[in-house]
VEXKE-971936 format. One line per 8 residues: their letters; for each residue x, y, z negated of N, C-alpha, C. Coordinates in steps of 0.05 Angstrom, whole numbers. Atoms other than C-alpha are relative to their C-alpha. Last residue first. Example, Ala and Ser with C-alpha at 12.3 -4.5 7.8 and 13.67 -1.06 7.14 Angstrom:
2
SA> -16:-24:1:273:-21:-143:-15:22:-14 | 18:-24:0:246:-90:-156:18:24:0
! end
This chain:
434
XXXXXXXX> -37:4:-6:691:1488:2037:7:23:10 | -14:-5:-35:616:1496:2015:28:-4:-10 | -17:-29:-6:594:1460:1951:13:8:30 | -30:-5:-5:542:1418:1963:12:23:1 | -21:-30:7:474:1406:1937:24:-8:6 | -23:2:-1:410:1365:1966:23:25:-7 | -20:-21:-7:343:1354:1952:20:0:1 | -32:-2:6:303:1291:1950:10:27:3
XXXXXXXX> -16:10:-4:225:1286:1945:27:11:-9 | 7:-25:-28:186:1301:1888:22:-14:23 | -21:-21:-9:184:1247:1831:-9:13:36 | -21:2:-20:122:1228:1800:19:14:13 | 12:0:-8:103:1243:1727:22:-10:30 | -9:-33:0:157:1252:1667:-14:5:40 | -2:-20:13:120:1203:1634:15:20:8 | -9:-15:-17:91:1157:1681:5:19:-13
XXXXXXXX> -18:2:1:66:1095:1626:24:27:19 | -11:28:1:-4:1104:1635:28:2:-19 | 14:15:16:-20:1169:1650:16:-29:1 | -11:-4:31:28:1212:1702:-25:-17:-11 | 12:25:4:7:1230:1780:6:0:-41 | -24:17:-19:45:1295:1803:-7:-33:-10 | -2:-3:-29:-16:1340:1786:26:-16:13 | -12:-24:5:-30:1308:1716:6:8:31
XXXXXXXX> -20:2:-31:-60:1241:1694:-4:37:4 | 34:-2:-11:-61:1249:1606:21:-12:34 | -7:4:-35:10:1228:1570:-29:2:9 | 25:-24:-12:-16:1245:1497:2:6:29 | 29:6:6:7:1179:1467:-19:16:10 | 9:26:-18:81:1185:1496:-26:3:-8 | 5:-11:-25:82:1251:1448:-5:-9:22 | 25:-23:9:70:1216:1390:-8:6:25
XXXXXXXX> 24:17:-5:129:1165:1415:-31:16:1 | 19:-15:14:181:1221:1419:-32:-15:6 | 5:24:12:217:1185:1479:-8:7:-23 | 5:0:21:199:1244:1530:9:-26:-18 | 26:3:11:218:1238:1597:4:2:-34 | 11:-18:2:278:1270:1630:-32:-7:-20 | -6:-21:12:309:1213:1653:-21:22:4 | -15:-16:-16:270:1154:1660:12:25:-9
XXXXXXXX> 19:-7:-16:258:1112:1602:15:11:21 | 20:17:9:302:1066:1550:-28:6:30 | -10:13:24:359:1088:1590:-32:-13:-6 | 21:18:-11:357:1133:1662:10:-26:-22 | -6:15:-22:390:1195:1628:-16:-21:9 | -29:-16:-13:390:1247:1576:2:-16:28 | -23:16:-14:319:1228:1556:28:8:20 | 0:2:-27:285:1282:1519:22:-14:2
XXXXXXXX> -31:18:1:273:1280:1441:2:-12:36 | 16:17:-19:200:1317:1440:30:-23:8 | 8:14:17:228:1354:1374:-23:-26:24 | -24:28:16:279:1386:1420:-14:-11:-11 | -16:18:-4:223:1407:1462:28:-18:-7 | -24:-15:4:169:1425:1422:20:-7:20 | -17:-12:15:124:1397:1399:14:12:-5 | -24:-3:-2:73:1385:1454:8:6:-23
XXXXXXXX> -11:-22:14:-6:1368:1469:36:-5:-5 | 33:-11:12:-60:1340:1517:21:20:-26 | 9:16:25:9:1318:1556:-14:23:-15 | 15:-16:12:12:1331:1637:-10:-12:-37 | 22:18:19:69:1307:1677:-15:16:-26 | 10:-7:25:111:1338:1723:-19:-13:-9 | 30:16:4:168:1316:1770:-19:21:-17 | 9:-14:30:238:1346:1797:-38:-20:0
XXXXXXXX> 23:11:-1:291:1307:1852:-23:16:-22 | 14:-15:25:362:1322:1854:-33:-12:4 | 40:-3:-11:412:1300:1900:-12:9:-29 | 31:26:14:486:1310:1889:-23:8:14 | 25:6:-19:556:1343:1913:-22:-19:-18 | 20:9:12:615:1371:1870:-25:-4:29 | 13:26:-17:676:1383:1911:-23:-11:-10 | 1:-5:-29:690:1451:1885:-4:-19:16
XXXXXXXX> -14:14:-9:689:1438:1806:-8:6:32 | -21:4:14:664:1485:1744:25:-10:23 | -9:17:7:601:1490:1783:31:6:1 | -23:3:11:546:1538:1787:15:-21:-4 | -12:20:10:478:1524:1820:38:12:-2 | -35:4:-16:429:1562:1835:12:-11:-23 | -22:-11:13:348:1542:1825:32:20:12 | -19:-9:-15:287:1525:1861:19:-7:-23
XXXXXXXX> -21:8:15:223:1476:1851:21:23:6 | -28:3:-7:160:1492:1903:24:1:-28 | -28:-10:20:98:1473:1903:29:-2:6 | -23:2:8:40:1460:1950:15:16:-17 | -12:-30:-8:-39:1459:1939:33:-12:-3 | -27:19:-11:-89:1406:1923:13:26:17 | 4:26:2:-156:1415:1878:30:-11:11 | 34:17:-4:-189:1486:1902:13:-25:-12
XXXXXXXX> 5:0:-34:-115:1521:1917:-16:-22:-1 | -11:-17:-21:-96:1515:1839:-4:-10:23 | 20:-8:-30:-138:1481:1794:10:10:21 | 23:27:10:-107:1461:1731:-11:-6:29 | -4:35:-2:-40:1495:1747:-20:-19:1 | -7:6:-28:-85:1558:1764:30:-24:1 | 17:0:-28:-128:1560:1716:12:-13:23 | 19:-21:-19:-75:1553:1662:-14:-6:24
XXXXXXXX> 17:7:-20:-33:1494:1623:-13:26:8 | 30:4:-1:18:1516:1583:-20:1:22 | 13:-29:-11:89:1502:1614:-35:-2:-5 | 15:6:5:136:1450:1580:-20:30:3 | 14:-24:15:205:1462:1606:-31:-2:-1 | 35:4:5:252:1424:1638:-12:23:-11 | 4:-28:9:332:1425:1670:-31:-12:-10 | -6:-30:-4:384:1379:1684:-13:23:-19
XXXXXXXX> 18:-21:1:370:1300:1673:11:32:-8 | -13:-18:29:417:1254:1693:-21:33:1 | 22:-7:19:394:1201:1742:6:13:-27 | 26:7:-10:456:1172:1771:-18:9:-26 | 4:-15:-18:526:1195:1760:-29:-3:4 | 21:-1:5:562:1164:1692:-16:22:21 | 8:38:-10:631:1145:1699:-29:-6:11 | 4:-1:-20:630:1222:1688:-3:-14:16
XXXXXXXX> -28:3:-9:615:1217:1621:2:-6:30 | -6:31:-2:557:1252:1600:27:-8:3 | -28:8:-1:530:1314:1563:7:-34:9 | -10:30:-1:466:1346:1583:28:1:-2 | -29:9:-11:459:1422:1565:-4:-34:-5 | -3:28:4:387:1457:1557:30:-12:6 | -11:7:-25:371:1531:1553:11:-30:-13 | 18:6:-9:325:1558:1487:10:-19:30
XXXXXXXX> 8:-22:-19:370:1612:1465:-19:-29:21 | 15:-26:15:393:1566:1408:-21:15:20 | -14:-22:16:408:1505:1453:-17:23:-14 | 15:-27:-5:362:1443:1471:23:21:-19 | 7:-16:21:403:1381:1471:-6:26:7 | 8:-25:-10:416:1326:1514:-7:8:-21 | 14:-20:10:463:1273:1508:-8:18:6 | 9:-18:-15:497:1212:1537:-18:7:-19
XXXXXXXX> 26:1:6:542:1166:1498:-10:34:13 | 0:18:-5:619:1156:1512:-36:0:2 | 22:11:14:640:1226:1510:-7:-27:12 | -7:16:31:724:1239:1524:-34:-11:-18 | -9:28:1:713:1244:1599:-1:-16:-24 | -27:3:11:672:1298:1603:10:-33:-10 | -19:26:-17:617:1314:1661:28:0:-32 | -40:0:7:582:1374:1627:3:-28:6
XXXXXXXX> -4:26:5:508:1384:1653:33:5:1 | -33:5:-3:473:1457:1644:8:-30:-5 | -2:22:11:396:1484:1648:35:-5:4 | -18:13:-15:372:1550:1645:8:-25:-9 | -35:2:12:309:1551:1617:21:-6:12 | -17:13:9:250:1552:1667:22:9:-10 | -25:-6:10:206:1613:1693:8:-19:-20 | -5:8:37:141:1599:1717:19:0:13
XXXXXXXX> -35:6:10:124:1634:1789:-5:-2:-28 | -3:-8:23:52:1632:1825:24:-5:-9 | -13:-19:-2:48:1627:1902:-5:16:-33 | 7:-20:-16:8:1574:1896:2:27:-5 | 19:13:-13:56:1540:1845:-29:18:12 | 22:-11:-20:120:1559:1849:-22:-19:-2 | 22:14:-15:169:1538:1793:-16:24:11 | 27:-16:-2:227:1575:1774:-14:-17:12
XXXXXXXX> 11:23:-7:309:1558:1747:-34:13:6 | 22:-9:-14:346:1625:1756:-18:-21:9 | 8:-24:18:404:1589:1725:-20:4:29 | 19:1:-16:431:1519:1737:-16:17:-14 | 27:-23:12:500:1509:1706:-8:8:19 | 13:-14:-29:555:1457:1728:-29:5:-7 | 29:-5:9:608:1437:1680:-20:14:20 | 23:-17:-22:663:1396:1695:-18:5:-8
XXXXXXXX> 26:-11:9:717:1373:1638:-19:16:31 | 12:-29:16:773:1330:1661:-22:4:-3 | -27:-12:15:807:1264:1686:-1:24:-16 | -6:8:31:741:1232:1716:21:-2:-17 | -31:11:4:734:1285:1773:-5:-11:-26 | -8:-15:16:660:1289:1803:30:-12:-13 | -21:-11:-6:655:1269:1877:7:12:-41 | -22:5:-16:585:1263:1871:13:11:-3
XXXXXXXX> -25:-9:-5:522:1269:1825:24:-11:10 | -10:18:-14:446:1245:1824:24:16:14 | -26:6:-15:411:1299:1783:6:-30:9 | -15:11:14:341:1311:1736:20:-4:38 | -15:11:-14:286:1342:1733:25:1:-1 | -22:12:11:224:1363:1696:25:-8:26 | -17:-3:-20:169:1403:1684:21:-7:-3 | -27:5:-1:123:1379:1630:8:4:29
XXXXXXXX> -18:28:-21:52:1403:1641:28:8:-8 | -34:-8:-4:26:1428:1574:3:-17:22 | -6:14:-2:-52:1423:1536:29:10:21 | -22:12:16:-77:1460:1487:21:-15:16 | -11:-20:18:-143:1466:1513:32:-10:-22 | 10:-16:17:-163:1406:1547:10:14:-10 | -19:-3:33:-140:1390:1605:-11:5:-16 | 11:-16:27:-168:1374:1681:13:-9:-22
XXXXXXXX> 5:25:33:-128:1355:1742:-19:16:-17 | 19:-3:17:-121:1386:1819:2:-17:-25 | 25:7:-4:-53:1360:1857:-22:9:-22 | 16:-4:32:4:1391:1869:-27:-6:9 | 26:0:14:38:1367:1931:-4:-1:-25 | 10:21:12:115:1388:1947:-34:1:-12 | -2:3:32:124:1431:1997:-20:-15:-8 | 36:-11:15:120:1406:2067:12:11:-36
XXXXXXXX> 28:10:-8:194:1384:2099:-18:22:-27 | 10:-5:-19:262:1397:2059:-31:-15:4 | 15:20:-7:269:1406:1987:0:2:28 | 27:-5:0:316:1470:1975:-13:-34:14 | 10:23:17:384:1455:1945:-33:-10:13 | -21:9:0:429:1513:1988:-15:-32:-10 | 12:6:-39:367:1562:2002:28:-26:-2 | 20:17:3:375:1562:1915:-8:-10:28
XXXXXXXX> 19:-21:-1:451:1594:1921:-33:-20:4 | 19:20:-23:508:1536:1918:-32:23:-10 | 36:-1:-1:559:1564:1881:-11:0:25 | 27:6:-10:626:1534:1860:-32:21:6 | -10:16:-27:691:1540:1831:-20:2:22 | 17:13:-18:671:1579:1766:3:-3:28 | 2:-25:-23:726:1586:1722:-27:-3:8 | -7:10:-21:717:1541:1663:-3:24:18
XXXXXXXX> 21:16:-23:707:1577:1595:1:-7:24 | 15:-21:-9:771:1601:1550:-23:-23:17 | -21:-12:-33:800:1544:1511:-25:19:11 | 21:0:-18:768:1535:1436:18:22:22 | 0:-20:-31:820:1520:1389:-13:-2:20 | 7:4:-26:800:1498:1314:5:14:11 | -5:-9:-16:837:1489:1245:-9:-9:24 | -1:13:-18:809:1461:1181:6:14:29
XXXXXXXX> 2:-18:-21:825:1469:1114:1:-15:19 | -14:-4:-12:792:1409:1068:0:20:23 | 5:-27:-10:758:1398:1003:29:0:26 | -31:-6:-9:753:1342:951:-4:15:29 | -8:-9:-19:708:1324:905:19:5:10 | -32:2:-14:685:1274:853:-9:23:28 | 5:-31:7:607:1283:822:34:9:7 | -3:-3:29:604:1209:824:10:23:-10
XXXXXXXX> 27:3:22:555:1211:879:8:-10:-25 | 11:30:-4:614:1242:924:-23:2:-23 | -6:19:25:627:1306:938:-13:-20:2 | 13:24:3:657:1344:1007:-11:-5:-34 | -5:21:30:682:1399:1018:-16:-18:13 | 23:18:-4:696:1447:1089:12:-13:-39 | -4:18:28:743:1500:1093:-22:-12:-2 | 21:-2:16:744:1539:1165:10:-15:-21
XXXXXXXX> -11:10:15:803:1574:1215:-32:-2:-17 | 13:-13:23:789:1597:1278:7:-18:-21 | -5:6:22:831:1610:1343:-10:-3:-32 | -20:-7:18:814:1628:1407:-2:-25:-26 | -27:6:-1:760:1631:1458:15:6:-21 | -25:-17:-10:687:1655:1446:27:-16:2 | 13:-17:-14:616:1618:1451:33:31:-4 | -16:-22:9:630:1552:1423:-9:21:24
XXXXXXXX> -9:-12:-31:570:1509:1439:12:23:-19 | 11:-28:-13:551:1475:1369:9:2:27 | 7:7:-37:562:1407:1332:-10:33:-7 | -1:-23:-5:587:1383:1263:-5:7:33 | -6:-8:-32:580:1322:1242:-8:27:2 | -22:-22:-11:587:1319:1160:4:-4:35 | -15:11:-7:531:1251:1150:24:19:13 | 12:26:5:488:1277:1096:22:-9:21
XXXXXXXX> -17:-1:25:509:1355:1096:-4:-36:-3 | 11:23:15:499:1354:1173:10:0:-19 | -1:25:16:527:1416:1193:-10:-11:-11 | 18:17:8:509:1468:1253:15:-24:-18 | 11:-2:26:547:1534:1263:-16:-22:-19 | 7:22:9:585:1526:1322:-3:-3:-23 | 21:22:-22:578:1581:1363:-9:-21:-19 | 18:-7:-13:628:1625:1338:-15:-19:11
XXXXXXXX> 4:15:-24:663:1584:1282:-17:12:27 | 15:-7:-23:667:1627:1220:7:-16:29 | -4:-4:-32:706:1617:1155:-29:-13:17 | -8:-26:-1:685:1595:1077:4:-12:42 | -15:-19:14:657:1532:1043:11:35:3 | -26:-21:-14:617:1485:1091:11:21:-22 | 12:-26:8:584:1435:1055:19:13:18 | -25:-25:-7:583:1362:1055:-8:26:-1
XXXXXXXX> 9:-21:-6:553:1306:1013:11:12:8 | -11:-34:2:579:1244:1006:-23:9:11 | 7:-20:-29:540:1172:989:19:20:1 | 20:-10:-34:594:1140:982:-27:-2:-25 | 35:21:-1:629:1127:909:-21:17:16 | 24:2:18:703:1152:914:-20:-16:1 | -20:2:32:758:1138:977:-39:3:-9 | -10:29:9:739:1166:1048:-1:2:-31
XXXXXXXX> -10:5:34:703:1223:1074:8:-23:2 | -12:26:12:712:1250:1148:6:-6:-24 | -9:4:24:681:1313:1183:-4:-37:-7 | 1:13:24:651:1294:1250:24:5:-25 | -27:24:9:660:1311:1318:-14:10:-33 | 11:17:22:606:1356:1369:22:-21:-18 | -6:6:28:615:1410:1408:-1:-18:-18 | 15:6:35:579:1430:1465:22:-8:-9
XXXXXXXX> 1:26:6:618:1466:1527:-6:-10:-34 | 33:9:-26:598:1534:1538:12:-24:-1 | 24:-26:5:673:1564:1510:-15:-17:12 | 7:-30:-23:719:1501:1510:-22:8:-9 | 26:6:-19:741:1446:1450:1:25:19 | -1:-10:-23:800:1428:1402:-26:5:11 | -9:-21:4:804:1411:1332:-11:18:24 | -15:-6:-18:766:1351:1323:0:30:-1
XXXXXXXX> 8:23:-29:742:1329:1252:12:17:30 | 11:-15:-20:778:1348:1191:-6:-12:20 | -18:4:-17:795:1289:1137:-23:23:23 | 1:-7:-27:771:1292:1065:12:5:27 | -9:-8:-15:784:1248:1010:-11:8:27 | 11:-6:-27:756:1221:955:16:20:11 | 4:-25:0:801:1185:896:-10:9:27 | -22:-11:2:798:1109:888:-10:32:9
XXXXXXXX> -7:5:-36:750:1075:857:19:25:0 | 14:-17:-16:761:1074:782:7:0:29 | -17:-18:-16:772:1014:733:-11:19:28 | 13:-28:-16:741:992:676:15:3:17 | -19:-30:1:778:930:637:-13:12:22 | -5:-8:-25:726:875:622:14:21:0 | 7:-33:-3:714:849:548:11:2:23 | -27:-14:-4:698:772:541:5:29:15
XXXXXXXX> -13:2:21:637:751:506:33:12:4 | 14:-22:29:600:730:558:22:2:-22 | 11:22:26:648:715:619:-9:11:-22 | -27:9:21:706:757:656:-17:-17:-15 | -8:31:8:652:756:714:30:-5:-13 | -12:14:-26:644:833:727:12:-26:-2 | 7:-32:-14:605:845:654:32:-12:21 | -20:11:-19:574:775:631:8:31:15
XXXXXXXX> -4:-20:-37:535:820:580:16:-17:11 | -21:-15:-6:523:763:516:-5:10:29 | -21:9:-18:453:740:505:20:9:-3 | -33:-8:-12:403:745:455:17:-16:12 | -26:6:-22:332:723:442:24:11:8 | -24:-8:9:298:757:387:21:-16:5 | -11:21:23:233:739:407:23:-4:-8 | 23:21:11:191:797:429:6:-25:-16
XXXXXXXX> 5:-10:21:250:845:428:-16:-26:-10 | 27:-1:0:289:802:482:-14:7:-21 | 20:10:11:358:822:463:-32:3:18 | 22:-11:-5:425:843:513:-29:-18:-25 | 14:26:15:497:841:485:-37:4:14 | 28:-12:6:556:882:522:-20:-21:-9 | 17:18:6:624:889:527:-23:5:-5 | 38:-5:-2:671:945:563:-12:-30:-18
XXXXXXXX> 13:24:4:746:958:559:-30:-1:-13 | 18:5:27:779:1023:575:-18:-31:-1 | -18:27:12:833:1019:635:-14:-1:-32 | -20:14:-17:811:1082:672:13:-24:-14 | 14:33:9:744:1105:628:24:-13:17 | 4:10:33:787:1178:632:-14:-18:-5 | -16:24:3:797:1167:713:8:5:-35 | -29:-9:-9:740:1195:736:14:-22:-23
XXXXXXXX> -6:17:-23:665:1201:706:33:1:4 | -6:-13:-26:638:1232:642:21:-13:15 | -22:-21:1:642:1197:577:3:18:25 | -3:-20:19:577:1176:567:23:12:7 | -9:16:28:581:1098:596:8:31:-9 | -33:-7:5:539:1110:663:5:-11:-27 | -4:-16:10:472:1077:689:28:2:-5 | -19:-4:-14:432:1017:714:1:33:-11
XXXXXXXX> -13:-36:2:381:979:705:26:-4:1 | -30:-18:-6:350:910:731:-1:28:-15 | 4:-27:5:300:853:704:21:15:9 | -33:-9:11:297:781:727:-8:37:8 | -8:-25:-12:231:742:710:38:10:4 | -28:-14:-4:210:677:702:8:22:13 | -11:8:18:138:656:680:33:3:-3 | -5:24:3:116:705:728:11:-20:-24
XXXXXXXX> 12:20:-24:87:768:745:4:-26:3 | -9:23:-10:109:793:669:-9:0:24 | 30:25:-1:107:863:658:-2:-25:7 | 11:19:-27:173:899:648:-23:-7:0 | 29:10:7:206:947:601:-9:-11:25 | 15:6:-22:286:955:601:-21:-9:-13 | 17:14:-3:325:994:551:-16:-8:18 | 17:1:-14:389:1020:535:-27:-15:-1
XXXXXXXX> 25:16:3:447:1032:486:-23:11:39 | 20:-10:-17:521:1055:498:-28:-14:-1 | 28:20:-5:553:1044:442:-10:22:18 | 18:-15:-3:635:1082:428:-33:-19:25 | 25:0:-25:680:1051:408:-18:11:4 | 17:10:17:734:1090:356:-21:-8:35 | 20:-16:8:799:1108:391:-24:-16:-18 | 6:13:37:857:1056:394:-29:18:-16
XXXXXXXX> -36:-1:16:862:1052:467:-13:-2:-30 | -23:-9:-10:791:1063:494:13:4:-11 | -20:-2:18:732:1011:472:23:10:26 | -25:-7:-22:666:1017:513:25:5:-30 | -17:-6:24:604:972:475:34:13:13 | -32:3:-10:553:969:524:13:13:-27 | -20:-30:-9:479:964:502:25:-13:2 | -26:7:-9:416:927:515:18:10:-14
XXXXXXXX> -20:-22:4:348:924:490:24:-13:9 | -25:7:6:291:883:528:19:23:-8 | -19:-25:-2:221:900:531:30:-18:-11 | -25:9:16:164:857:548:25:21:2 | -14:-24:-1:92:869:578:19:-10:-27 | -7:-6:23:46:803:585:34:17:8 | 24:-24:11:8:798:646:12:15:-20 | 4:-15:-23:47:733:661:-25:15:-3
XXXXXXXX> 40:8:-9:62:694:599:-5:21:22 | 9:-29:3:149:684:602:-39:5:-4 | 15:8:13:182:619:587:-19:30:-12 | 23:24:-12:234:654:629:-12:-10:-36 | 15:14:19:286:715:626:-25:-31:-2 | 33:22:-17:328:739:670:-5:-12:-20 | 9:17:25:377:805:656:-21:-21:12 | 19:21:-9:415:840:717:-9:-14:-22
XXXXXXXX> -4:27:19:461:907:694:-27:-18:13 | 26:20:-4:486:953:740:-3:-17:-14 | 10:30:3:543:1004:707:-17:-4:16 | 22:15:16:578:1060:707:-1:-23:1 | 21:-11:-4:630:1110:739:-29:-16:-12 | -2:-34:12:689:1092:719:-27:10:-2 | -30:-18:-3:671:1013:735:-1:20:-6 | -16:-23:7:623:958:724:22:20:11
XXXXXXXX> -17:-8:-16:574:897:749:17:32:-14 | 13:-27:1:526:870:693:29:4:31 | -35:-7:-12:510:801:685:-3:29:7 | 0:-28:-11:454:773:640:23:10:3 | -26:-26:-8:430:713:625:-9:22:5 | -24:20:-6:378:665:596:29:6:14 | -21:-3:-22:345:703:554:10:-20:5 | -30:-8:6:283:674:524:11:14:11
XXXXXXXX> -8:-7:-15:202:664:517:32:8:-10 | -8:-21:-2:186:601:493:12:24:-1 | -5:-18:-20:129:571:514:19:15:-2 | 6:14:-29:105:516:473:8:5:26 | 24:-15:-13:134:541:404:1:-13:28 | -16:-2:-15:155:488:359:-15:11:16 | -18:-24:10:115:491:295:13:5:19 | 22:-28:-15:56:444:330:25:20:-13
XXXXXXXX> 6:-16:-21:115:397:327:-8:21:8 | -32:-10:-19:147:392:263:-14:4:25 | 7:-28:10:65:382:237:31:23:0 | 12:-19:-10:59:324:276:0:30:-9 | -7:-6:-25:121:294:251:-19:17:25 | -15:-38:3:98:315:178:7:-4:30 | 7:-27:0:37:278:190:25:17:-2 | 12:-3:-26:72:213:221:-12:31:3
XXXXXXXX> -17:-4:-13:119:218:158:-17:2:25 | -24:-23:13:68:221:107:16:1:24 | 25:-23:-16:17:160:148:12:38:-12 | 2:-7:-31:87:122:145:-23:10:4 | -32:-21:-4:97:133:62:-4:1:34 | -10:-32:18:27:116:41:20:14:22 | 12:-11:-18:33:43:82:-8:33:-5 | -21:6:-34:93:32:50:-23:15:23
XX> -21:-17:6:55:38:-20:23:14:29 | 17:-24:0:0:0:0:17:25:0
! end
């Protein structure tokens, strides 16, 4: 009886060791942190979690330098469960301000789950829990000037250069004057303008990084006087032959813009130097009405690899290619509000005429040309309409400014659909006399 006593005792206390053991629960099970001068990332993961249920974990870093007193860095992460296993992140500095005073200081760190007073050791850059990590700082930022050289009326464009610290940078311009070339990206330091005098200028550029590191550089540019001009080819020199070109009747609604457009097919150009060949007194005719186009300008240079167009201050356009580069290069445009007499001109179907003159840098230059227009319900602008430098994703000259693809209507040179810089006109031709 006695025996039997003692095993219904031990079966109850074994049930009563169980229900004491909890069913679920919740722990750390690591946590690694990444380090250096500048701070920390820390990763914590937890499990035997209830999902819904909001949890807070304390952390802190323990930074020991030389024989000083340590100094605790505390923190805290709050979460919500979504699962029975979670992993939590922060992230932050160690107090003393950045650089190379945390340079060889030693880090440890402990993290708790409040709810059940789970603790871990910081694994801080895999020396292992429990073992202290020596700090060390990226290396010092550095700036590097971007190209020196360039011509008057030829764009501009090269890049300030950070290295070293903790990317992102920021740039800035500091002091001196650049005629022309006033434009810097503080996010990625390119620099771009059309110099607009010859000579000599001197600027100071910075930089800082995103650990409050800087570093600052003079910078010297020479801009060569502006190409002679070799060339001109007067508008009776380019002119379409046969009928002028048909315009055809359309309707618009209020608001609405034919794109004028066109674009080159160039010869003979030299791929050893700079050619630039400007197209002024640009004008549409249509029944015997005149719009007035931006001048337009295309630089041939050897040293760009990627073709560009860009709308200048004063509203005139410059393509930049390489001269490897001859077919379908877009010149000149201009987005002309709709009126009576584009909508309608000569009852429904009337001709037009295209002109210009033509400037060029180079005396054997020869091309064709061709111009279109196409009618969109509305416009942005045209740098903010991002025009095709060349024959690439679209034709040259069209819009790739998707928005603006969406308001392609049909238009007096055909256009809807997919026809965004409308149909082309015939051929024209330019040569320099001998």
């Amino acid at each position: 009886m006695r025996q039997k006593r003692l095993v219904v005792l031990l079966i109850a206390f074994v049930i009563m060791a169980i229900s004491a053991i909890p069913a679920r629960a919740h722990v750390l099970t690591s946590a690694n942190a990444t380090a250096n001068c500048q701070g920390y990332a820390l990763t914590v993961n937890a499990t035997g979690l209830t999902v819904g249920t909001t949890y807070t974990i304390d952390y802190s870093f323990e930074v020991m330098c030389g024989s000083s007193m340590p100094t605790v860095i505390p923190g805290t992460i709050t979460f919500t469960a979504t699962a029975s296993t979670e992993t939590a992140t922060a992230s932050g500095n160690f107090g003393r301000g950045n650089g190379s005073r945390l340079n060889g200081c030693l880090v440890t760190g402990m993290a708790t789950l409040t709810s059940s007073g789970s603790t871990v050791s910081i694994n801080v850059n895999n020396r292992g829990p429990m073992n202290p990590a020596t700090l060390t700082c990226p290396s010092t930022v550095t700036l590097a000037c971007p190209a020196s050289t360039g011509q008057v009326g030829v764009p501009y464009s090269s890049s300030l250069v950070a290295a070293g610290g903790v990317p992102p940078y920021t740039y800035d311009g500091i002091s001196g004057t650049i005629p022309g070339v006033s434009s810097l990206n503080t996010t990625t330091g390119l620099i771009t303008g059309t110099p607009t005098e010859a000579g000599t200028f001197q600027a100071e550029f910075g930089v800082r990084d995103s650990a409050d590191n800087m570093a600052t550089a003079s910078c010297t540019f020479t801009f060569k006087s502006p190409l002679p001009t070799a060339c001109v080819i007067p508008p009776s020199g380019t002119v379409i032959g046969g009928s002028p070109v048909s315009w055809n009747g359309f309707t618009a609604p209020a608001g609405s813009v034919v794109w004028i457009n066109a674009h080159l097919d160039a010869k003979n150009v030299p791929t050893n130097t700079i050619t630039t060949v400007d197209f002024t007194g640009v004008t549409l005719v249509v029944n015997a009405t005149s719009y007035a186009l931006p001048n337009g300008q295309v630089v041939f240079n050897p040293a760009v690899s990627t073709p560009t167009t860009v709308v200048n201050a004063d509203g005139s356009w410059t393509t930049t290619v390489n001269p490897s580069f001859n077919n379908d290069i877009f010149f000149d445009g201009q987005a002309i509000p709709v009126d009576s007499n584009l909508e309608n001109g000569g009852n429904g179907n009337t001709g037009s005429t295209f002109s210009f003159s033509t400037n060029s840098s180079d005396s054997t230059l020869q091309f064709q040309w061709q111009w279109g227009a196409a009618v969109y319900t509305s416009w942005p602008g045209n740098a903010t309409a991002n025009i095709e430098p060349v024959h690439a994703q679209q034709q040259a000259g069209a819009p790739l400014n998707t928005a603006v693809e969406k308001d392609l209507i049909q238009g007096p040179r055909g256009g809807g659909g997919s026809n965004f810089t409308g149909s082309w006109s015939g051929t024209g031709q330019g040569t320099c006399p001998h």
